[in-house]
PDB file of N, CA, C, O and CB in Angstrom:
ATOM      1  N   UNK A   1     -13.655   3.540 -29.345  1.00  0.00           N
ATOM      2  CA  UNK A   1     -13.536   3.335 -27.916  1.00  0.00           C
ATOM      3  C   UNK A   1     -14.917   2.940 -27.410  1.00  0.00           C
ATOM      4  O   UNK A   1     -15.687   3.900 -27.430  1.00  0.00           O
ATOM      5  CB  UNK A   1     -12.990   4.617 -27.186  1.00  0.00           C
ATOM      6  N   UNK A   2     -15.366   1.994 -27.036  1.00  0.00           N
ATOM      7  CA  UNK A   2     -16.287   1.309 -26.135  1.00  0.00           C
ATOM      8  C   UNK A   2     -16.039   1.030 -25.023  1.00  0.00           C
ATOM      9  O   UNK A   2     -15.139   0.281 -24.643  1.00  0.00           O
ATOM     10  CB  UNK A   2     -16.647   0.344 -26.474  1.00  0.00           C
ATOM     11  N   UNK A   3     -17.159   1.859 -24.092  1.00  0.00           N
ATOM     12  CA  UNK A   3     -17.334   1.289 -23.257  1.00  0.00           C
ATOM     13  C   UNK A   3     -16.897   2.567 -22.060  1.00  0.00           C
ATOM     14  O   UNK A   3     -17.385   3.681 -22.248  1.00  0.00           O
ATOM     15  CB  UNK A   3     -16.650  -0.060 -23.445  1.00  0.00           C
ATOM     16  N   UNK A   4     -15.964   2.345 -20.837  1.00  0.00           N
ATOM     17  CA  UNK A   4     -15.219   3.425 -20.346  1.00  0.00           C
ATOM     18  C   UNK A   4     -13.990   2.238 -20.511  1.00  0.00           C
ATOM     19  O   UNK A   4     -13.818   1.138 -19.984  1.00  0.00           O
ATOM     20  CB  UNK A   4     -15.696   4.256 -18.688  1.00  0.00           C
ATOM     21  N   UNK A   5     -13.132   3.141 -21.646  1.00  0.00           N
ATOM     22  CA  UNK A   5     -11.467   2.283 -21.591  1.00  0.00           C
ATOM     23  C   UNK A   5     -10.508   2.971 -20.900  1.00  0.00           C
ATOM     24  O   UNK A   5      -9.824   3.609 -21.701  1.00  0.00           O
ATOM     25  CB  UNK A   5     -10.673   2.062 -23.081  1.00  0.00           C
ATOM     26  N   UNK A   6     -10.160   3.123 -19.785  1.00  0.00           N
ATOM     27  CA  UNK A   6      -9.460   4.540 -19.443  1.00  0.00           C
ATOM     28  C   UNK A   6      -7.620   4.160 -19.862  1.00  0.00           C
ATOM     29  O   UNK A   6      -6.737   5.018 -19.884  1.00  0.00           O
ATOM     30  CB  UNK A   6      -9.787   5.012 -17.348  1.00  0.00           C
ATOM     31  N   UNK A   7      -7.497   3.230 -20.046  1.00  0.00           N
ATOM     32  CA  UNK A   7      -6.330   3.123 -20.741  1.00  0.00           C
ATOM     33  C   UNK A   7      -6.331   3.748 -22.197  1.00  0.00           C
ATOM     34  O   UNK A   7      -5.604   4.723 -22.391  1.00  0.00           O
ATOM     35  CB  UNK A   7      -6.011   1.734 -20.774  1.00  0.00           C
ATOM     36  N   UNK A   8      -6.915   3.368 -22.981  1.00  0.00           N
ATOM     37  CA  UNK A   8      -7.278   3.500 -24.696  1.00  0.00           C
ATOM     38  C   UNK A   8      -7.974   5.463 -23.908  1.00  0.00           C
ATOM     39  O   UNK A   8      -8.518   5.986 -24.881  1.00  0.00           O
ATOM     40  CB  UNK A   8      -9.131   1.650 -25.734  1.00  0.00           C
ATOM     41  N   UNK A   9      -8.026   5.976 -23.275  1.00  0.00           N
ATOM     42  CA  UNK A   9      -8.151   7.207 -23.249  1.00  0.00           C
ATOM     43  C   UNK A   9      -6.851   8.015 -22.763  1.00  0.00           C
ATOM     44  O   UNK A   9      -6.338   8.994 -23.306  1.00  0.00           O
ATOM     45  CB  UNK A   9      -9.260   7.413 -22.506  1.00  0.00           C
ATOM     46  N   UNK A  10      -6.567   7.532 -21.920  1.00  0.00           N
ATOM     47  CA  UNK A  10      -4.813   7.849 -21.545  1.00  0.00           C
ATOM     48  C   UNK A  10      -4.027   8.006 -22.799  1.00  0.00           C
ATOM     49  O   UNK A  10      -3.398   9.052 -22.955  1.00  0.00           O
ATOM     50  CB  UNK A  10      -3.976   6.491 -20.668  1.00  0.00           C
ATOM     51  N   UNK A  11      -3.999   7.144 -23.644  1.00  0.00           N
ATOM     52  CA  UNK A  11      -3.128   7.023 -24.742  1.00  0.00           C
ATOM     53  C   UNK A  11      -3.888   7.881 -25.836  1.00  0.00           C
ATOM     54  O   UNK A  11      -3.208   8.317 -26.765  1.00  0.00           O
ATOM     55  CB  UNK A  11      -2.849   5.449 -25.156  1.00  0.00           C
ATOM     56  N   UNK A  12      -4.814   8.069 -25.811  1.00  0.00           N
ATOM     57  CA  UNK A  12      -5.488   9.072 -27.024  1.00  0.00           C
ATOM     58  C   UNK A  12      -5.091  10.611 -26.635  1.00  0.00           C
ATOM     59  O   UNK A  12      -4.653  11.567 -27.273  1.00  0.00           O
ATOM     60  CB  UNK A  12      -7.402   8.936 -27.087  1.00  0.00           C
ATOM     61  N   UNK A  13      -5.362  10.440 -25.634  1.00  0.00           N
ATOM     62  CA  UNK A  13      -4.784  11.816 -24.392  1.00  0.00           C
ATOM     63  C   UNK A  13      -3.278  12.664 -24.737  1.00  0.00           C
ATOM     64  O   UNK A  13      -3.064  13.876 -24.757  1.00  0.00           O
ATOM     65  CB  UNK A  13      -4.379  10.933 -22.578  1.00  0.00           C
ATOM     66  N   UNK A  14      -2.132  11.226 -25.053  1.00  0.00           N
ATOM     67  CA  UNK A  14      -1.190  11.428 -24.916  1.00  0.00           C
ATOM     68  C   UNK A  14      -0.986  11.382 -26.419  1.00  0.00           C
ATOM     69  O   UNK A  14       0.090  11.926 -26.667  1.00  0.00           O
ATOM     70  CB  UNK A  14      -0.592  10.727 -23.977  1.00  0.00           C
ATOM     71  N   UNK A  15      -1.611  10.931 -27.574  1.00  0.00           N
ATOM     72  CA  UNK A  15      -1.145  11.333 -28.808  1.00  0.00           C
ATOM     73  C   UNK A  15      -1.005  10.232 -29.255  1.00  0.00           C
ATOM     74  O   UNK A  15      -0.750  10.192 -30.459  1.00  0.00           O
ATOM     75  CB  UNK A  15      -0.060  12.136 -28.934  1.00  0.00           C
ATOM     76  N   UNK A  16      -1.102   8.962 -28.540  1.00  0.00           N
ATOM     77  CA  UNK A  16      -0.607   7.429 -28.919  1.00  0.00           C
ATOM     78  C   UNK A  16      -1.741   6.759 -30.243  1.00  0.00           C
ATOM     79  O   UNK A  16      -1.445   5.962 -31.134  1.00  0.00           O
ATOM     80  CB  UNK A  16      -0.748   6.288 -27.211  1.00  0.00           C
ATOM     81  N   UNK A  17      -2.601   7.180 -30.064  1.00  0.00           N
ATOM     82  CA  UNK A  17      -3.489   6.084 -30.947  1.00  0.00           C
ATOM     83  C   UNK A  17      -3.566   6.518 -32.393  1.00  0.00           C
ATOM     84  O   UNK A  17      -3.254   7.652 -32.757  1.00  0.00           O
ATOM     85  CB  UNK A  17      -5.098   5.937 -30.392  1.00  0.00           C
ATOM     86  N   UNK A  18      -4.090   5.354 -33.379  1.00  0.00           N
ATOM     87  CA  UNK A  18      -3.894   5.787 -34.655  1.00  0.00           C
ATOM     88  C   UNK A  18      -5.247   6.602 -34.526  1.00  0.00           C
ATOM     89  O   UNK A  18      -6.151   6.485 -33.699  1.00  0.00           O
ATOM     90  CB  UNK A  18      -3.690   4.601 -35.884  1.00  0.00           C
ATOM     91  N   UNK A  19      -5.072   7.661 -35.849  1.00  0.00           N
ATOM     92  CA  UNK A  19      -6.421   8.676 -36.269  1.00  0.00           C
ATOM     93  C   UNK A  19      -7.603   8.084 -35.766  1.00  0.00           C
ATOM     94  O   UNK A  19      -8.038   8.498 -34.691  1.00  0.00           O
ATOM     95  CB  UNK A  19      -6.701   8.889 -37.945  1.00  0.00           C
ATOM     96  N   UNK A  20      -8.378   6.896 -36.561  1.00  0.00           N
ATOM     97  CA  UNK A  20      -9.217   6.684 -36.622  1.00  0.00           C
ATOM     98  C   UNK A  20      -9.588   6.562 -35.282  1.00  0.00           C
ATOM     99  O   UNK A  20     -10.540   7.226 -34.872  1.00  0.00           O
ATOM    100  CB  UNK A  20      -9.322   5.961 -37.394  1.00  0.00           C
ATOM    101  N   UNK A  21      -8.805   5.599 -34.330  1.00  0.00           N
ATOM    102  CA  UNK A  21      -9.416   5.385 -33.192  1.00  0.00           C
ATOM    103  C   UNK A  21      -9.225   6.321 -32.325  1.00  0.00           C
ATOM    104  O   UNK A  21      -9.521   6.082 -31.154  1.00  0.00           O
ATOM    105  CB  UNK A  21      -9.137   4.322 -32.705  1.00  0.00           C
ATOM    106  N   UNK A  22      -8.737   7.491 -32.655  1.00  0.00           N
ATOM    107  CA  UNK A  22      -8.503   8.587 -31.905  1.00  0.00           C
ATOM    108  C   UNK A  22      -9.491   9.591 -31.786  1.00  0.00           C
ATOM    109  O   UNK A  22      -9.480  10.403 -30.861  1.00  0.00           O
ATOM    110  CB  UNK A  22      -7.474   9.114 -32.310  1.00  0.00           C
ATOM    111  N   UNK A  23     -10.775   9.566 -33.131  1.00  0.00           N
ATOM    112  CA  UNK A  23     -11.920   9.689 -33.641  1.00  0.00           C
ATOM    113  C   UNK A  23     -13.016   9.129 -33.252  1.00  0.00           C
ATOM    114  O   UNK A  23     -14.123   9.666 -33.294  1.00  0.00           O
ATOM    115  CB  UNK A  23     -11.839   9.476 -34.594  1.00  0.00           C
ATOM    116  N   UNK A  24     -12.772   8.006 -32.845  1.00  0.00           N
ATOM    117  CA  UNK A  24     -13.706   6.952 -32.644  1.00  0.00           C
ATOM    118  C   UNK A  24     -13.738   7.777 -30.900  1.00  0.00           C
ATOM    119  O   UNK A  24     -14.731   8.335 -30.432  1.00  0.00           O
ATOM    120  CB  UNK A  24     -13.051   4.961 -33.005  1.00  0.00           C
ATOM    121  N   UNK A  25     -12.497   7.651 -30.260  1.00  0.00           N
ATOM    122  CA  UNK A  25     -12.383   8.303 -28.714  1.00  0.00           C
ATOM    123  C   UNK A  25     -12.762   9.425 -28.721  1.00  0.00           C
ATOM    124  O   UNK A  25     -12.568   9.988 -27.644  1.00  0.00           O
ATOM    125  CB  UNK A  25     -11.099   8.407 -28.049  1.00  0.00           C
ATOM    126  N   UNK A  26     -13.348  10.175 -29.663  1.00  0.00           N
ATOM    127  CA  UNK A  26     -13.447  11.646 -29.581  1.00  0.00           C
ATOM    128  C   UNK A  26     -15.153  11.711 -29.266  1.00  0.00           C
ATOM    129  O   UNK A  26     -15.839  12.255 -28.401  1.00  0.00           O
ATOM    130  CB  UNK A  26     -12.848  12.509 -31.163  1.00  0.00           C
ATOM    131  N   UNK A  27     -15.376  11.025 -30.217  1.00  0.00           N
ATOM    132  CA  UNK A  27     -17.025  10.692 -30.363  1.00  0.00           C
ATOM    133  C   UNK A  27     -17.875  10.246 -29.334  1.00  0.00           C
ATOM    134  O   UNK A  27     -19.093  10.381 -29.216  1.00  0.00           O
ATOM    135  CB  UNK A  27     -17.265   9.682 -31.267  1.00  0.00           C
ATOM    136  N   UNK A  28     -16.698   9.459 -28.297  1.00  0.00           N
ATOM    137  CA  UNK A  28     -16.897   8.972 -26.976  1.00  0.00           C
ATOM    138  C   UNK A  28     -17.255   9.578 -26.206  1.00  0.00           C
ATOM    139  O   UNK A  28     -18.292   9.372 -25.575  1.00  0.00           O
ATOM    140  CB  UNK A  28     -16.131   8.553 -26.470  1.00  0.00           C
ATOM    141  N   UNK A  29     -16.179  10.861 -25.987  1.00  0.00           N
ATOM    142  CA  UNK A  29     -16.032  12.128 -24.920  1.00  0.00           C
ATOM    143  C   UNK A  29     -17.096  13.015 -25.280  1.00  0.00           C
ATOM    144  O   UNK A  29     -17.384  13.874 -24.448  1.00  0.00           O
ATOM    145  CB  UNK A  29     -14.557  12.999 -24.980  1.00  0.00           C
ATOM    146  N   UNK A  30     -17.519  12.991 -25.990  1.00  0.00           N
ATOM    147  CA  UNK A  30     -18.431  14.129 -26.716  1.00  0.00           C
ATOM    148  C   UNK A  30     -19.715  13.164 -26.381  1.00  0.00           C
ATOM    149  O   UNK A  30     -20.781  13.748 -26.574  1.00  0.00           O
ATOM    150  CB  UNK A  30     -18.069  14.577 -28.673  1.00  0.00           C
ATOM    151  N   UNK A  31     -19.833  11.903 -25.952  1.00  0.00           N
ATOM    152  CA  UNK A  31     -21.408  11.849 -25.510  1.00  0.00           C
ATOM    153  C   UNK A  31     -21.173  11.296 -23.830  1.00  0.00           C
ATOM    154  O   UNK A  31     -22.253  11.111 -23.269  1.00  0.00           O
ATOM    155  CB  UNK A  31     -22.519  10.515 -26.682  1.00  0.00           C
ATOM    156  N   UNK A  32     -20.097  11.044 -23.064  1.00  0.00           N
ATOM    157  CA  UNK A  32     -19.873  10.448 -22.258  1.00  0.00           C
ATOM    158  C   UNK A  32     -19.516  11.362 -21.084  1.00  0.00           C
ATOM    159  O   UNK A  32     -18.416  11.049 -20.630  1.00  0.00           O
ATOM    160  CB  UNK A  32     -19.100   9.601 -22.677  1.00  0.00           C
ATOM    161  N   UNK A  33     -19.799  11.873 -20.765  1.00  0.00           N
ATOM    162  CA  UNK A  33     -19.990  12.798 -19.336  1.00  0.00           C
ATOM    163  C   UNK A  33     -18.732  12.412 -18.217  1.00  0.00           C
ATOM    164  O   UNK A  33     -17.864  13.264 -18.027  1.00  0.00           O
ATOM    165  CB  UNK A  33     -21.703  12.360 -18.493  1.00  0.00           C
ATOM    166  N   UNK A  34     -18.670  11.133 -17.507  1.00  0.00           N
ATOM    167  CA  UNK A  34     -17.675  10.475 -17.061  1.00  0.00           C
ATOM    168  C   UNK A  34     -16.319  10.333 -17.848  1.00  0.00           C
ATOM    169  O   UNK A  34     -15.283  10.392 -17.185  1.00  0.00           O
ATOM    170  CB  UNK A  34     -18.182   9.370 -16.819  1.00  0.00           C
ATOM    171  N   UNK A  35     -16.242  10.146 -19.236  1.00  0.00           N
ATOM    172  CA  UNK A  35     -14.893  10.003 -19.700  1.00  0.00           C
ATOM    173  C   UNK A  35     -14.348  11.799 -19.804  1.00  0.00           C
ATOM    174  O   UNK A  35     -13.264  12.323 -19.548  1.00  0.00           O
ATOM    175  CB  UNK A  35     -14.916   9.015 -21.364  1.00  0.00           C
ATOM    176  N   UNK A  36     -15.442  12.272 -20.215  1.00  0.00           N
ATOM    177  CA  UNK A  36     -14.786  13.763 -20.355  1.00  0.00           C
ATOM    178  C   UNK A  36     -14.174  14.441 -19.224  1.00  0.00           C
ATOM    179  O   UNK A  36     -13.218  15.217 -19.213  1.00  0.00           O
ATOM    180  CB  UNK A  36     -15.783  14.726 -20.773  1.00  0.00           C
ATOM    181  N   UNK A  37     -15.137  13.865 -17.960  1.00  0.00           N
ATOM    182  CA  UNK A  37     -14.526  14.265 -16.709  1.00  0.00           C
ATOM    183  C   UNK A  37     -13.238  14.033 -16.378  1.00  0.00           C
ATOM    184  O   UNK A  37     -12.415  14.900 -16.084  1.00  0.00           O
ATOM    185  CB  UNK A  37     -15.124  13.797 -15.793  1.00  0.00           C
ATOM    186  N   UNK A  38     -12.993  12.456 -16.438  1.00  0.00           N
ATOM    187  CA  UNK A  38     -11.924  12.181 -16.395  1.00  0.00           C
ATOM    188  C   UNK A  38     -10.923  12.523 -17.273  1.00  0.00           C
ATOM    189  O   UNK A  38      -9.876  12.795 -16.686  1.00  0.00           O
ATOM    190  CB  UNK A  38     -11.990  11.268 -16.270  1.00  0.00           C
ATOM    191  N   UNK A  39     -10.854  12.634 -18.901  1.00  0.00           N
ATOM    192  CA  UNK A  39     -10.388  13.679 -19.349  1.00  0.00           C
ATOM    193  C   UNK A  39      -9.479  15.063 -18.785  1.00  0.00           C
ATOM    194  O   UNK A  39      -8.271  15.300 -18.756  1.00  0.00           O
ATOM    195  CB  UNK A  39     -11.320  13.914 -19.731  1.00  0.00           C
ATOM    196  N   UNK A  40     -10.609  15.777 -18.391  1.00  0.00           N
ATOM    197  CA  UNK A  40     -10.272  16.997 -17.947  1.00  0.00           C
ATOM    198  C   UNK A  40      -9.297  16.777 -16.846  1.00  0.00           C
ATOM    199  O   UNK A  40      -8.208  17.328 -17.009  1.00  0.00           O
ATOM    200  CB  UNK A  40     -11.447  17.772 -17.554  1.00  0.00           C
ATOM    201  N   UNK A  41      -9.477  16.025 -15.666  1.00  0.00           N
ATOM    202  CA  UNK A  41      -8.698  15.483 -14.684  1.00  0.00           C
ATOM    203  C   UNK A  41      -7.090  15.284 -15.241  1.00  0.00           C
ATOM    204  O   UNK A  41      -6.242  15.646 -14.426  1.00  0.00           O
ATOM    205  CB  UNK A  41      -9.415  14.109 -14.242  1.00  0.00           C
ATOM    206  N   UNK A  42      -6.699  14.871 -16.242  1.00  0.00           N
ATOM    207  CA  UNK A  42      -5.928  14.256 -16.790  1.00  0.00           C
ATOM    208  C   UNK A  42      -5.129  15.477 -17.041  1.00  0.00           C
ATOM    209  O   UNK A  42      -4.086  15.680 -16.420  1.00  0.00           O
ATOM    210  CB  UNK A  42      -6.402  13.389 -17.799  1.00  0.00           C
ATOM    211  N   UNK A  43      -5.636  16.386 -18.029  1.00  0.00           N
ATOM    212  CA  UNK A  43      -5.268  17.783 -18.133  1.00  0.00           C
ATOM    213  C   UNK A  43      -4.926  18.905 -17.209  1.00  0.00           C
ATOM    214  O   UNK A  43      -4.193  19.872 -17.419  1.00  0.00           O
ATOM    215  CB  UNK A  43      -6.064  18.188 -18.654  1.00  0.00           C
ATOM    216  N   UNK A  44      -5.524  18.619 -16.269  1.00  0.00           N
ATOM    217  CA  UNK A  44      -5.145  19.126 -15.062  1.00  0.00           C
ATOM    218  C   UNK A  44      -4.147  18.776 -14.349  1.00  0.00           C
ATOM    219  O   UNK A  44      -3.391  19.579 -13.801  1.00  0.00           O
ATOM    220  CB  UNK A  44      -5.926  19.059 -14.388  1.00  0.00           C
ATOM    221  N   UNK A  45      -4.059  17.666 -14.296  1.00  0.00           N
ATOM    222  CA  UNK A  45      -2.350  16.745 -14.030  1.00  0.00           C
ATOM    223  C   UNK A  45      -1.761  17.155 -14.489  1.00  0.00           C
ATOM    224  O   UNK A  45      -1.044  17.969 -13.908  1.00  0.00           O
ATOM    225  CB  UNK A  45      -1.881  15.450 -14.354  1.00  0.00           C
ATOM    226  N   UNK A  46      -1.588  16.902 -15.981  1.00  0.00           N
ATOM    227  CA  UNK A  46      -0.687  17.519 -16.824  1.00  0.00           C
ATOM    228  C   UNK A  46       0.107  19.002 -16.431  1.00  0.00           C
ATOM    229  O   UNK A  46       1.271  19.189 -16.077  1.00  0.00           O
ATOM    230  CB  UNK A  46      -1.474  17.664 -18.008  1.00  0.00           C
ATOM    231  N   UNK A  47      -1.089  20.029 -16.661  1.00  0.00           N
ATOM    232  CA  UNK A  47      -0.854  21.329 -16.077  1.00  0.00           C
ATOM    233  C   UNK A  47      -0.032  21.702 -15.104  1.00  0.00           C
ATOM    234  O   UNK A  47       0.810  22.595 -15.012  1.00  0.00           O
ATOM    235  CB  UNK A  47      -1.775  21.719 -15.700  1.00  0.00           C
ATOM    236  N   UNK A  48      -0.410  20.888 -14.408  1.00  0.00           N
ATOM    237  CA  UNK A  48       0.102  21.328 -12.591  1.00  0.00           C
ATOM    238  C   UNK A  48       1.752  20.585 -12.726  1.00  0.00           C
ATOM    239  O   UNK A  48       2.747  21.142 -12.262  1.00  0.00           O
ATOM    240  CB  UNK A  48      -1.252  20.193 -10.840  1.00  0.00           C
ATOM    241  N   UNK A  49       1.805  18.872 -13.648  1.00  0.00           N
ATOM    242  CA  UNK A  49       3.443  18.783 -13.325  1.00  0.00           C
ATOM    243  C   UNK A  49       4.257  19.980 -14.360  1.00  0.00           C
ATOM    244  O   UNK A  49       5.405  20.374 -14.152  1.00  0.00           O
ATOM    245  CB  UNK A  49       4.106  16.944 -13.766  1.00  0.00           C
ATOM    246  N   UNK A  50       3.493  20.377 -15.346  1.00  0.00           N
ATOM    247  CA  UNK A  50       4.169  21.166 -16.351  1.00  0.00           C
ATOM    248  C   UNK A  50       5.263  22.341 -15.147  1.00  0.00           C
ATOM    249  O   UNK A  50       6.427  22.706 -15.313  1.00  0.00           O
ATOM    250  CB  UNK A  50       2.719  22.093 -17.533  1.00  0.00           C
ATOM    251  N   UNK A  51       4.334  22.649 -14.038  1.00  0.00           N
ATOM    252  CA  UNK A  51       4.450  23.851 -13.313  1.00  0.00           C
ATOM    253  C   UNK A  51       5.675  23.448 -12.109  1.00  0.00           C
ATOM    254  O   UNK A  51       6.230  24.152 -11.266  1.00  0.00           O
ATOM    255  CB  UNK A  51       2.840  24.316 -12.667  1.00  0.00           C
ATOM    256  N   UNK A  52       5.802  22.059 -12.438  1.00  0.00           N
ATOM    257  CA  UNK A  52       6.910  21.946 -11.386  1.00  0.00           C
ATOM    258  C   UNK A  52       8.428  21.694 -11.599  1.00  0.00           C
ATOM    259  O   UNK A  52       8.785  21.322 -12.717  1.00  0.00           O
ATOM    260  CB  UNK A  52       6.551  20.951 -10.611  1.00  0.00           C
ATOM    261  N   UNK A  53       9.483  21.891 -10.476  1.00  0.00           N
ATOM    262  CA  UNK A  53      10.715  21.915 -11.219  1.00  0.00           C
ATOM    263  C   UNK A  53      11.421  20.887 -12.261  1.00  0.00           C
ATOM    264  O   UNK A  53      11.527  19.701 -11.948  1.00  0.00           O
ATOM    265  CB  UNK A  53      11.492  22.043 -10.329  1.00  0.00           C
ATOM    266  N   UNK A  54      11.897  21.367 -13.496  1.00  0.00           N
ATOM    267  CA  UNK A  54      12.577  20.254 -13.872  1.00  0.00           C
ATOM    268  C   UNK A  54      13.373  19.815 -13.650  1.00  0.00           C
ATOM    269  O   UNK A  54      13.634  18.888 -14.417  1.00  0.00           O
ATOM    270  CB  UNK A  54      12.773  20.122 -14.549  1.00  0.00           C
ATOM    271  N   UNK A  55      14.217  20.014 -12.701  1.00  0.00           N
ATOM    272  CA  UNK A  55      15.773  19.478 -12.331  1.00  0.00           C
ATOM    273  C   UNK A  55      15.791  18.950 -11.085  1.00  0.00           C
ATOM    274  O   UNK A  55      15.023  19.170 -10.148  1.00  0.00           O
ATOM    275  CB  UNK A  55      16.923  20.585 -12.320  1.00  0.00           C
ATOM    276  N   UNK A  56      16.800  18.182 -11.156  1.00  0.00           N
ATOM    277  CA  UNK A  56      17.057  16.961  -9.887  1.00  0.00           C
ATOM    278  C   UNK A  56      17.815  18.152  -9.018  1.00  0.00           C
ATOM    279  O   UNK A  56      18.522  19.082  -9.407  1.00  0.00           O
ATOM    280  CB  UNK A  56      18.292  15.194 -10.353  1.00  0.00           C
ATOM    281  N   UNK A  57      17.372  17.744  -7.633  1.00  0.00           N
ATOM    282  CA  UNK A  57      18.403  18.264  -6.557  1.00  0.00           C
ATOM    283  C   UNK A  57      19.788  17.936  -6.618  1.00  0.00           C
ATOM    284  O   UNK A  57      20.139  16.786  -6.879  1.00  0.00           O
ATOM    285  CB  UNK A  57      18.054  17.832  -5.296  1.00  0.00           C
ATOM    286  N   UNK A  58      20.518  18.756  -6.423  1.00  0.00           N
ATOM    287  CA  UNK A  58      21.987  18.281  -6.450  1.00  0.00           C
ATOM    288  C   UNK A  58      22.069  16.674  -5.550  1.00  0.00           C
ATOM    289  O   UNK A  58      21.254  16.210  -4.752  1.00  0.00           O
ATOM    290  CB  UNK A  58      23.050  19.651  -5.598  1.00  0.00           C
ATOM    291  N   UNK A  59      22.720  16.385  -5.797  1.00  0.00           N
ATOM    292  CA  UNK A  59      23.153  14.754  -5.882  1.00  0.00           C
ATOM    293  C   UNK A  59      22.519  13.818  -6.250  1.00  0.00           C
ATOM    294  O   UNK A  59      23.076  12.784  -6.620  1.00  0.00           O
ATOM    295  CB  UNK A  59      23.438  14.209  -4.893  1.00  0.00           C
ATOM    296  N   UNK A  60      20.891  14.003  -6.229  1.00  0.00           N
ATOM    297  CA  UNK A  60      19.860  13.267  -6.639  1.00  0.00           C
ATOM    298  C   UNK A  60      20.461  11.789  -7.706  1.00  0.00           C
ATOM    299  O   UNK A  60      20.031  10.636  -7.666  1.00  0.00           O
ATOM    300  CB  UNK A  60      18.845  14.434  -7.441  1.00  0.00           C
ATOM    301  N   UNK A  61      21.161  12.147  -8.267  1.00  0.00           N
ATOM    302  CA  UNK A  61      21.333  10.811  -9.157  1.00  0.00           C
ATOM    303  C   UNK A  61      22.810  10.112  -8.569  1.00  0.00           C
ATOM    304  O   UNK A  61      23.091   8.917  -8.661  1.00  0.00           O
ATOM    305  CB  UNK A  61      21.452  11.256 -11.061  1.00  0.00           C
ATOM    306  N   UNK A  62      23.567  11.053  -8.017  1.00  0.00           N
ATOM    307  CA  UNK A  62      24.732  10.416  -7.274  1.00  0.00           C
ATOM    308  C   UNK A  62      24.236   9.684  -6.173  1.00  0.00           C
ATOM    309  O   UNK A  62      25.137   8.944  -5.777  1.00  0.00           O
ATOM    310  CB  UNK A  62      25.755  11.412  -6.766  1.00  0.00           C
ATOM    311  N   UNK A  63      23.337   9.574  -5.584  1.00  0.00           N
ATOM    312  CA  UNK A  63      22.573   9.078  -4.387  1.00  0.00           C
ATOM    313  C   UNK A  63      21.821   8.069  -5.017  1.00  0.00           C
ATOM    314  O   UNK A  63      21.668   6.974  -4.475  1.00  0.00           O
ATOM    315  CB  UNK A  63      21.659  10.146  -3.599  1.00  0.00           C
ATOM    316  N   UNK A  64      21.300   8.364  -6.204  1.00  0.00           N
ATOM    317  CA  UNK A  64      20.162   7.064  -6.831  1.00  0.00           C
ATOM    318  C   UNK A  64      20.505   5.348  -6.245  1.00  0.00           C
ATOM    319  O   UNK A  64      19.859   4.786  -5.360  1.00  0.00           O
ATOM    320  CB  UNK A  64      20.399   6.990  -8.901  1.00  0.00           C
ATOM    321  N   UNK A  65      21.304   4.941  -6.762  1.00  0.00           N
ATOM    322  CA  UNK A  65      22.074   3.140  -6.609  1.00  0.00           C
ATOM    323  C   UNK A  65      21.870   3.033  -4.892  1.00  0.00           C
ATOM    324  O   UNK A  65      21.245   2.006  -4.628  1.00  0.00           O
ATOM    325  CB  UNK A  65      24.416   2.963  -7.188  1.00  0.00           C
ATOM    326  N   UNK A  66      22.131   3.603  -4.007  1.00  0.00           N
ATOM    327  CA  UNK A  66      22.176   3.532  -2.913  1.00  0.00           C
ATOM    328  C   UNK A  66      21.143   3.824  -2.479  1.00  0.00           C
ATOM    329  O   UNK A  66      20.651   2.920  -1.804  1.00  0.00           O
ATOM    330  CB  UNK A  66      22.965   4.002  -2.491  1.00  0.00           C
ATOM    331  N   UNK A  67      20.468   4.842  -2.566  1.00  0.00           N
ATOM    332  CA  UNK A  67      18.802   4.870  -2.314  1.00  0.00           C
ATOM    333  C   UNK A  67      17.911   3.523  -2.892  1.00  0.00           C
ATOM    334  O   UNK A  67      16.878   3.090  -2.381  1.00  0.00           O
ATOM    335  CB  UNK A  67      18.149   6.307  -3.181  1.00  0.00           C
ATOM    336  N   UNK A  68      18.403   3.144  -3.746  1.00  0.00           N
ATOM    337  CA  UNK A  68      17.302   1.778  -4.134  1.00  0.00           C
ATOM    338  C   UNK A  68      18.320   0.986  -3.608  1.00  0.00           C
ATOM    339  O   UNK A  68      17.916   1.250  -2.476  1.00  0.00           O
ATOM    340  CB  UNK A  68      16.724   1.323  -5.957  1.00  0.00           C
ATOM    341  N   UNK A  69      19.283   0.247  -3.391  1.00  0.00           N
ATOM    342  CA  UNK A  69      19.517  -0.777  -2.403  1.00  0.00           C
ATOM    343  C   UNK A  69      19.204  -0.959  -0.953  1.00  0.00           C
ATOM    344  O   UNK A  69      19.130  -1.993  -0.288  1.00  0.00           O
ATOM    345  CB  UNK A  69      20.580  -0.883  -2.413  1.00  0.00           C
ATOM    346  N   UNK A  70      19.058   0.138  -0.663  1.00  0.00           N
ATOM    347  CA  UNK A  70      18.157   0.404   1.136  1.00  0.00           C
ATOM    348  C   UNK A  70      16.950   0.280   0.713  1.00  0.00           C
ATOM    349  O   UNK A  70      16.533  -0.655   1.396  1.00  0.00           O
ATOM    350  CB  UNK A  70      18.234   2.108   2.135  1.00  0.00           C
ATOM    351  N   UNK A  71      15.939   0.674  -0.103  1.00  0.00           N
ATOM    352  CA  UNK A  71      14.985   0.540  -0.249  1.00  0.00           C
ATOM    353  C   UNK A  71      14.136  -0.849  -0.567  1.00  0.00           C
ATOM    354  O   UNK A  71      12.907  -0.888  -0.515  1.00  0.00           O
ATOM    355  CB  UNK A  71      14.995   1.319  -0.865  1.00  0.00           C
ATOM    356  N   UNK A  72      15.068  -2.108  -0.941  1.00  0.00           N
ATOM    357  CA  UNK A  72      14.727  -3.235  -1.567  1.00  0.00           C
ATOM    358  C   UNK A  72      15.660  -4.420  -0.487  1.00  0.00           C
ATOM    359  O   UNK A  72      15.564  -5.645  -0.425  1.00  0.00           O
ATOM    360  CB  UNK A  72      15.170  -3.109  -3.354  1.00  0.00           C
ATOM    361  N   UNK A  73      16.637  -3.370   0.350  1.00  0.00           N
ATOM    362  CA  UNK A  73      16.672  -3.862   1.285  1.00  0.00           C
ATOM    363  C   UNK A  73      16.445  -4.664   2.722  1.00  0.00           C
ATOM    364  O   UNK A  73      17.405  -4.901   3.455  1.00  0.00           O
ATOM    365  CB  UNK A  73      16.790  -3.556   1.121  1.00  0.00           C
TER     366      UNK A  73
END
């Protein structure tokens, strides 16, 4: 990882990249002050949706088709 890639860190984040370059991103965070920050940020997202409900409100998906045709309306 060169440079600040915050995509190519998103995806290392999330488990996406092969080893090596997942290594290569590690080596990054470990001298890069700003990516680690952002990092941590990321984790913290994470955290906080972990903490929220998983389930749709009742009708939520019976309502879906009609909520996006008013909306694009």
């Amino acid at each position: 990882m060169s440079g600040h890639e915050n995509e190519r860190l998103c995806a290392s984040h999330d488990g996406e990249l092969p080893p090596r370059e997942h290594a290569a991103g590690a080596a990054h965070l470990a001298a890069c002050p700003e990516c680690a920050a952002l990092l941590a940020d990321m984790e913290a997202v994470d955290t906080a949706a972990a903490s929220l409900p998983a389930e749709a409100p009742e009708g939520y998906f019976e309502s879906l088709p009609s909520r996006v045709v008013a909306r694009l309306g």
